[in-house]
C-alpha positions as CSV (number, residue, x, y, z in Angstrom):
1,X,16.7,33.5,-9.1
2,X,13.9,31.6,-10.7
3,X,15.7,28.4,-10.5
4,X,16.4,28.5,-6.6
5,X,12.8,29.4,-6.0
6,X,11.6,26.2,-8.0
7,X,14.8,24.2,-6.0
8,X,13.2,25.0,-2.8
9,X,9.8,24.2,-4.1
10,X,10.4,21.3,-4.5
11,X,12.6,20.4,-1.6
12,X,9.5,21.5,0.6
13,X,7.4,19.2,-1.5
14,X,9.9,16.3,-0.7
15,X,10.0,17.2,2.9
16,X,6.1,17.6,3.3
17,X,5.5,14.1,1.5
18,X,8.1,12.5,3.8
19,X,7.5,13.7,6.9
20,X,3.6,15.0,7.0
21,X,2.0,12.6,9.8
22,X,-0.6,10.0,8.7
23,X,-3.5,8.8,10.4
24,X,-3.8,5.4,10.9
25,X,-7.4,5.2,11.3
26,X,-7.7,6.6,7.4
27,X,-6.2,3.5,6.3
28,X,-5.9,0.8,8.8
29,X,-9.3,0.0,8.6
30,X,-11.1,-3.5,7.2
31,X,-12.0,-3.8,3.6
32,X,-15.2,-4.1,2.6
33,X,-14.7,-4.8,-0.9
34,X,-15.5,-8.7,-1.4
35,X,-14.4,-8.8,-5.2
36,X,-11.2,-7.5,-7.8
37,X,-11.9,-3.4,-8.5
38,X,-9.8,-0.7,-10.0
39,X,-10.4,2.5,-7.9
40,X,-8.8,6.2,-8.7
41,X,-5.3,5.9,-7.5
42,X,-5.8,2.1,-5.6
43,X,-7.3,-1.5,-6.5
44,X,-8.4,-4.5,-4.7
45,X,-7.8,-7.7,-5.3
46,X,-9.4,-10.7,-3.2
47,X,-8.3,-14.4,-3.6
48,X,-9.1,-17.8,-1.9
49,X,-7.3,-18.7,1.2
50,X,-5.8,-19.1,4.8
51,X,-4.1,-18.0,7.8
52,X,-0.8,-20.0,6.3
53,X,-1.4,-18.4,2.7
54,X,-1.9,-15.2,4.7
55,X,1.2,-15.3,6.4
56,X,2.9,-15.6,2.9
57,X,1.7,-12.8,1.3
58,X,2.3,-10.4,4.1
59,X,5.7,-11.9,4.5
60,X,6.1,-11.1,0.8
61,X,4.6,-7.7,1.2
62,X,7.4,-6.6,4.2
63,X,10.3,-7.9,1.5
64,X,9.5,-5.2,-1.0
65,X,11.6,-2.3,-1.0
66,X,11.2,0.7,1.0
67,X,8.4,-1.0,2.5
68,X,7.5,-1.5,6.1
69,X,4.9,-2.2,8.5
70,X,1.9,1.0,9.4
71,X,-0.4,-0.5,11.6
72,X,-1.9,-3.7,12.6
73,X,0.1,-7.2,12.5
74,X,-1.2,-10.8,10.8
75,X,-2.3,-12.2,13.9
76,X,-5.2,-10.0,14.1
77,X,-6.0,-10.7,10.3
78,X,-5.5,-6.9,9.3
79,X,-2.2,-5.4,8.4
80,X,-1.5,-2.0,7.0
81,X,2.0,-1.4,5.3
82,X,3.3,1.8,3.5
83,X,5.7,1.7,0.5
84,X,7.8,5.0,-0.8
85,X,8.5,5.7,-4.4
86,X,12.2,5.7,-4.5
87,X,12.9,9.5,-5.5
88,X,10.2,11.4,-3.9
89,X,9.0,9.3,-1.3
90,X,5.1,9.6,-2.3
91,X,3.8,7.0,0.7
92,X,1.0,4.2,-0.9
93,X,-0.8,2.1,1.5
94,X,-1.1,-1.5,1.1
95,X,-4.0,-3.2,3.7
96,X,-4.4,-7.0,3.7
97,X,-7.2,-8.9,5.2
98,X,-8.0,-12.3,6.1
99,X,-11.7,-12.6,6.6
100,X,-14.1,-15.6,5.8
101,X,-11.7,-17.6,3.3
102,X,-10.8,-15.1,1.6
103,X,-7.3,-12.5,1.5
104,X,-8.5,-9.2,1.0
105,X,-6.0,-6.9,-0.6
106,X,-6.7,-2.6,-0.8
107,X,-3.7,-0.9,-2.1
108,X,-3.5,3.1,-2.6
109,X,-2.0,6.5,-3.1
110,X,-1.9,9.4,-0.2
111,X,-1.0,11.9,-2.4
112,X,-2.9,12.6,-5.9
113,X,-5.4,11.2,-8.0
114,X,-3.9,8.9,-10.5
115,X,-1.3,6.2,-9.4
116,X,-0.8,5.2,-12.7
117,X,-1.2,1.7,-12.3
118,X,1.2,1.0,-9.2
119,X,-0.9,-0.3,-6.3
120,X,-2.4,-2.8,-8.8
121,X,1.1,-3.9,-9.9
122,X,1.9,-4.4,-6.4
123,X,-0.7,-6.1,-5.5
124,X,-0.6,-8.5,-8.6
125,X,3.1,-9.4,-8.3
126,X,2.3,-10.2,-4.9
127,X,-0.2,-12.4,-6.3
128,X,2.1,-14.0,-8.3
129,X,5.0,-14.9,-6.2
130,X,2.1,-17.5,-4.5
131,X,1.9,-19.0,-7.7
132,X,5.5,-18.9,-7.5
C-alpha cells in the first residue's frame, strides 16, 4: 500500500513539473548582469562579441538535447530557451543577450534551490564549442 502511494507521488510530481504553465515574462526578460556570477540554482556568463558570434551560440544552444525555443528569437537580440532533465523533466531556462558588444548568457532552475552546477556547465560548454 505504501509503495503505490509513493508511485503516485511521484507520478503527480512528474506530471506537475512537465505540464505546470510558465510565464514568460519571469524569464524572458533582459539581463542586467554585465560580468561572470554564480547565483543559487543559475550563473551568468558574459563574453565579447557580435550579431554573427551571436547567431552561433544560440544555434548551438537549440542543438542541445531536449532543448527548444521559450520566448523571443535572435533577431531581436533576446532569446529564451528551456532545457528538460532527461528523467524528470525539471525545466532550466537558458536567456542570451546581445547588448553593447557583449553576449550575455543567464541560465537557471524553475524548480528548487540548488542546480548542482548544471546551468553553469551549460553555459560553459556552450562557451567552448566557439572556441571550437
Amino acid at each position: 500500500m505504501i509503495g503505490w502511494i509513493i508511485l503516485v507521488l511521484v507520478v503527480g510530481a512528474m506530471a506537475y513539473v512537465r505540464l505546470s504553465p510558465t510565464d514568460a515574462a519571469r524569464f524572458h526578460k533582459p539581463i542586467t548582469a554585465t560580468a561572470d556570477e554564480v547565483r543559487a540554482g543559475g550563473a551568468v556568463r558574459v563574453i565579447p562579441g557580435d550579431a554573427e558570434t551571436f547567431a552561433r551560440l544560440e544555434a548551438e544552444l537549440s542543438a542541445l538535447p531536449r532543448t527548444h525555443r521559450f520566448a523571443g528569437s535572435p533577431e531581436e537580440g533576446l532569446v529564451t530557451y528551456v532545457t528538460r532533465s532527461l528523467f524528470f523533466g525539471f525545466p532550466d531556462f537558458t536567456t542570451l543577450q546581445l547588448v553593447d558588444g557583449q553576449i550575455r548568457m543567464f541560465a537557471r532552475l524553475r524548480f528548487g534551490n540548488s542546480d548542482l552546477g548544471v546551468n553553469a556547465a551549460r553555459l560553459e560548454g556552450l562557451i567552448s564549442r566557439l572556441k571550437g
